[in-house]
C-alpha positions as CSV (number, residue, x, y, z in Angstrom):
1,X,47.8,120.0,105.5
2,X,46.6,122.2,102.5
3,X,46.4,119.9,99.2
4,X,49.2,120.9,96.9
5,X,48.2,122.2,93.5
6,X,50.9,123.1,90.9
7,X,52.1,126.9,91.1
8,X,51.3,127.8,87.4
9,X,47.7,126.5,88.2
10,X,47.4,128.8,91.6
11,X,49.0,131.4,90.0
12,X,46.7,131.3,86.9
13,X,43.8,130.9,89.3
14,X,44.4,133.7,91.9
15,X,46.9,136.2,90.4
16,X,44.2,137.8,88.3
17,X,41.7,138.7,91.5
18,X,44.7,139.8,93.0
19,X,45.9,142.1,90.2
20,X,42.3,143.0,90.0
21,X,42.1,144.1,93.4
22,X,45.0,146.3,93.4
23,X,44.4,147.9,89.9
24,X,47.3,146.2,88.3
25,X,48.1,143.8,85.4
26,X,50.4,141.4,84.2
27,X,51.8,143.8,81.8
28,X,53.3,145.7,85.1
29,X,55.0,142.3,86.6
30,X,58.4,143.7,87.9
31,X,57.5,147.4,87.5
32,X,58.7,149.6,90.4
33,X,54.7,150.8,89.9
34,X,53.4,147.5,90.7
35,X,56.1,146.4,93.4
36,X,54.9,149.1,95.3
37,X,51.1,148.8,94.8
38,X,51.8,144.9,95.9
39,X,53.8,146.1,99.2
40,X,51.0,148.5,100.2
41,X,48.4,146.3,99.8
42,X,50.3,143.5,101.8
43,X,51.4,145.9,104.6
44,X,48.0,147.7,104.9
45,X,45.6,144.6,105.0
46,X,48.2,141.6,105.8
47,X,48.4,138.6,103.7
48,X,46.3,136.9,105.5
49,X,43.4,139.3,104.8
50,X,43.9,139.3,101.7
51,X,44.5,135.6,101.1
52,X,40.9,135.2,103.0
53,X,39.5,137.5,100.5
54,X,40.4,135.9,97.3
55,X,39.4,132.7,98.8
56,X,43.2,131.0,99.0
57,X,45.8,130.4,101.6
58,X,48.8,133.0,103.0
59,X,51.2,130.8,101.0
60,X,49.4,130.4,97.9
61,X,49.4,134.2,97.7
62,X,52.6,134.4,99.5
63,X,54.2,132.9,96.1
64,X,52.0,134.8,93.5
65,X,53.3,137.9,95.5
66,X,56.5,137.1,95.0
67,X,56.4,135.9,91.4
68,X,55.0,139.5,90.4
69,X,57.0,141.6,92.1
70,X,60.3,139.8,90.8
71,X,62.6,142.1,88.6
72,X,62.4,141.4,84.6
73,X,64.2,138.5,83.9
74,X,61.8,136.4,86.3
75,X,59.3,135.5,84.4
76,X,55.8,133.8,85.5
77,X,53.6,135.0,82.7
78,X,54.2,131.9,80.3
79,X,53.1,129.7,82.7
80,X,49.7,131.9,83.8
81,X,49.1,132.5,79.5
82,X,49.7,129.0,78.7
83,X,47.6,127.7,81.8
84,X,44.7,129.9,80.0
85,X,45.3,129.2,76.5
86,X,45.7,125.4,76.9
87,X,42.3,124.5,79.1
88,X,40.7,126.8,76.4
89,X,41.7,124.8,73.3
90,X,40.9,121.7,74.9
91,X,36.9,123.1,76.3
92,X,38.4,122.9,79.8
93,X,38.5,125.1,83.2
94,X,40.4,125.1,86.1
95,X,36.8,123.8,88.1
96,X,37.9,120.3,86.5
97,X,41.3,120.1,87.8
98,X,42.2,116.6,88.7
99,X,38.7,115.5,87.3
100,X,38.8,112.3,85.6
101,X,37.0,114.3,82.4
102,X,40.0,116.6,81.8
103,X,42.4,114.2,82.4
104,X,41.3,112.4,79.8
105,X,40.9,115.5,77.8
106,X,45.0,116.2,78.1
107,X,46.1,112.9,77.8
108,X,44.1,112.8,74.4
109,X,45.4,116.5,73.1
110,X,48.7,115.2,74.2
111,X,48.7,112.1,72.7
112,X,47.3,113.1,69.2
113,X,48.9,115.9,68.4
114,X,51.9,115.9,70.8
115,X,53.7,117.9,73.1
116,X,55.6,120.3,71.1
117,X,52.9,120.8,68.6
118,X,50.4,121.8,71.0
119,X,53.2,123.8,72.4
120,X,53.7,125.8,69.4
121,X,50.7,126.2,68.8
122,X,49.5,128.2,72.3
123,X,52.9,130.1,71.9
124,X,55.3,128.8,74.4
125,X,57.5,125.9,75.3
126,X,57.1,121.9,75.9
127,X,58.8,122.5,79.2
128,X,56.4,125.1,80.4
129,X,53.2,122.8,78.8
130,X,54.8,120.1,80.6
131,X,54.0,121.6,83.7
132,X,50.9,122.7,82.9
133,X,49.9,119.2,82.0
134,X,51.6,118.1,85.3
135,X,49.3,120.3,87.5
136,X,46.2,120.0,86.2
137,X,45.6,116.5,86.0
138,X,47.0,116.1,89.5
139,X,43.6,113.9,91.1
140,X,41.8,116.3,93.9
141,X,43.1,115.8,97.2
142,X,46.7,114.8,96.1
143,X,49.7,116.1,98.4
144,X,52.9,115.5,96.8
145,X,54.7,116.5,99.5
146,X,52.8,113.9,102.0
147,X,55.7,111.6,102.3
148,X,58.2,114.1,102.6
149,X,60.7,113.5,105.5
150,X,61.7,116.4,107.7
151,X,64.6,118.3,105.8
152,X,67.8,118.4,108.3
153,X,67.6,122.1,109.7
154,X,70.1,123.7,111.6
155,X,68.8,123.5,115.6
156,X,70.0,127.1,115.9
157,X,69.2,128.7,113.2
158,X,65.0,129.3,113.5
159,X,64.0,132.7,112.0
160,X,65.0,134.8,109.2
161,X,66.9,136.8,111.4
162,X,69.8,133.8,112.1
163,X,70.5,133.9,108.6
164,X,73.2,135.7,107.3
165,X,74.9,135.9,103.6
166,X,77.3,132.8,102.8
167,X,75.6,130.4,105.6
168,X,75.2,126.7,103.8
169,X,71.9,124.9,105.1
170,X,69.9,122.0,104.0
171,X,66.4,122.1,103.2
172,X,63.5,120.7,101.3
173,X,62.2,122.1,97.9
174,X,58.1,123.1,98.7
175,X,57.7,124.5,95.4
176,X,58.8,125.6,91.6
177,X,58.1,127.6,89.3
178,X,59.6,128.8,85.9
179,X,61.8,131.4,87.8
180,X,63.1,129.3,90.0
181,X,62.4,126.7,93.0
182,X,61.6,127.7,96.9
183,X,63.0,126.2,99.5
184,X,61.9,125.4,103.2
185,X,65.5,126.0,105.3
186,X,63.4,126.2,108.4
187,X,62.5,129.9,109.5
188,X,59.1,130.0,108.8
189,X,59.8,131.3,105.5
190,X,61.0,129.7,102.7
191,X,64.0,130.9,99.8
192,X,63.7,131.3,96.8
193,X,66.4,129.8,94.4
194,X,66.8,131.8,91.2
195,X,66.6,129.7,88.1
196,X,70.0,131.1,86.9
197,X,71.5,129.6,89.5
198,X,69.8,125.9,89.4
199,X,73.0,124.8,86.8
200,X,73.2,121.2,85.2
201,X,76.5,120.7,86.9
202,X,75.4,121.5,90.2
203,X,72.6,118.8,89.4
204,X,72.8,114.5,89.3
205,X,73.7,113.2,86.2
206,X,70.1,111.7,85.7
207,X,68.4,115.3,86.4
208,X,70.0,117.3,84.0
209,X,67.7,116.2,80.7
210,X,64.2,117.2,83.2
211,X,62.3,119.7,81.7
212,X,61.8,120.9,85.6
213,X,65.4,120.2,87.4
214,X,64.4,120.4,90.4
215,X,60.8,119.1,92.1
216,X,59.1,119.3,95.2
217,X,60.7,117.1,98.0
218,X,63.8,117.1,97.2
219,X,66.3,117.5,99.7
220,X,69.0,120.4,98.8
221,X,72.4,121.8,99.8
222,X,72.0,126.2,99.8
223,X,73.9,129.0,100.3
224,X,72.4,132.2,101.5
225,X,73.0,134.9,98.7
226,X,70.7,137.7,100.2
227,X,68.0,138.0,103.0
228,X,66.0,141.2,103.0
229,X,64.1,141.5,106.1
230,X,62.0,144.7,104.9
231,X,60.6,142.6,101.4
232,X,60.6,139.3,103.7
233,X,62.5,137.3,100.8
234,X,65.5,134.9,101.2
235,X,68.0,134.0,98.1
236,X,69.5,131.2,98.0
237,X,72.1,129.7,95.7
238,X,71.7,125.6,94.8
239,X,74.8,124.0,96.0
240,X,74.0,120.1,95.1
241,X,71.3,118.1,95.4
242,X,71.5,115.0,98.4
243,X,70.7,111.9,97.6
């Protein structure tokens, strides 16, 4: 199993060779212009080709695909700018992650000046430092989804081409970022749940105040807004969380 590393970290760390390969920037995120510069690249090399090149896994790049070629509105650069601005205030690179030294480097910066002055100051939030912090002192090796149990997939329903719009299904968040949370449903593919739609009353009582509402492992309740065969991107709406 590939060691989970938080998505703002992966992102930060691979999205720029990426960009770099295709002549793009993060400027262009959502851009028609860089939607199709992705979708060429993908379709003429395949993702894994191109993972192998930039040194990272088909679902590592998978997601930093699909967090650039979003529509405005879906935002991933605070997390890739704060990522960058934060382990440069602090002396720090992303060759330390989960290294005791920059641990103990965050935990310092956080304790002495605080979360939402040290947000300020790089220019974003405390919930988008929050998972910055979160990621990159996870210790090396660490899989937070390790003692996941098997989401409750329907025995029928196997590819992307079983879904149709309005099916409900149950399934196991496997990742989040700022513009939303993607979910495994069991086709080999997993949906993407749009932050607008992750709503504090379709959340627990006791989840509503987390900076991040919803985190990996959790068991979910969806309903399929959209599939899109041609992009190869599932919607999903959150219908409640199971407990």
């Amino acid at each position: 199993m590939t060691p989970y590393q938080h998505p703002s970290c992966q992102a930060y760390t691979f999205s720029g060779r990426f960009l770099s390969q295709i002549g793009g920037s993060l400027d262009q995120m959502g851009s028609a212009v860089l939607r199709q510069s992705i979708e060429s690249s993908v379709k003429s090399r395949g993702l894994d080709v191109l993972a192998k090149s930039l040194d990272t896994t088909p679902e590592t790049l998978q997601l930093i695909v699909d967090g650039l070629t979003q529509p405005p509105g879906f935002d991933i650069r605070q997390e890739l700018m704060g990522c960058a601005k934060f382990l440069s205030q602090i002396g720090g690179s992303l060759d330390q992650m989960g290294s005791a030294v920059l641990r103990q480097s965050i935990e310092s910066s956080v304790k002495s000046r605080g979360l939402d002055v040290l947000a300020k100051s790089l220019d974003t939030t405390p919930e988008t430092l929050q998972l910055i912090v979160d990621g990159l002192t996870q210790p090396p090796g660490f899989d937070i989804r390790q003692d996941f149990e098997q989401a409750d997939f329907k025995r029928e329903i196997v590819s992307m081409n079983d879904l149709h719009d309005g099916m409900v299904l149950t399934g196991r968040v496997t990742n989040t970022a700022l513009f939303g949370a993607f979910v495994d449903i069991g086709v080999g593919r997993s949906g993407l749940i749009p932050k607008r739609f992750i709503t504090p009353d379709k959340l627990p009582v006791d989840q509503r105040r987390r900076s991040l509402a919803l985190g990996p492992g959790e068991r979910v309740e969806v309903r399929v807004m959209n599939v899109d065969l041609h992009r190869n991107r599932i919607t999903l709406d959150l219908i409640r969380v199971l407990r």
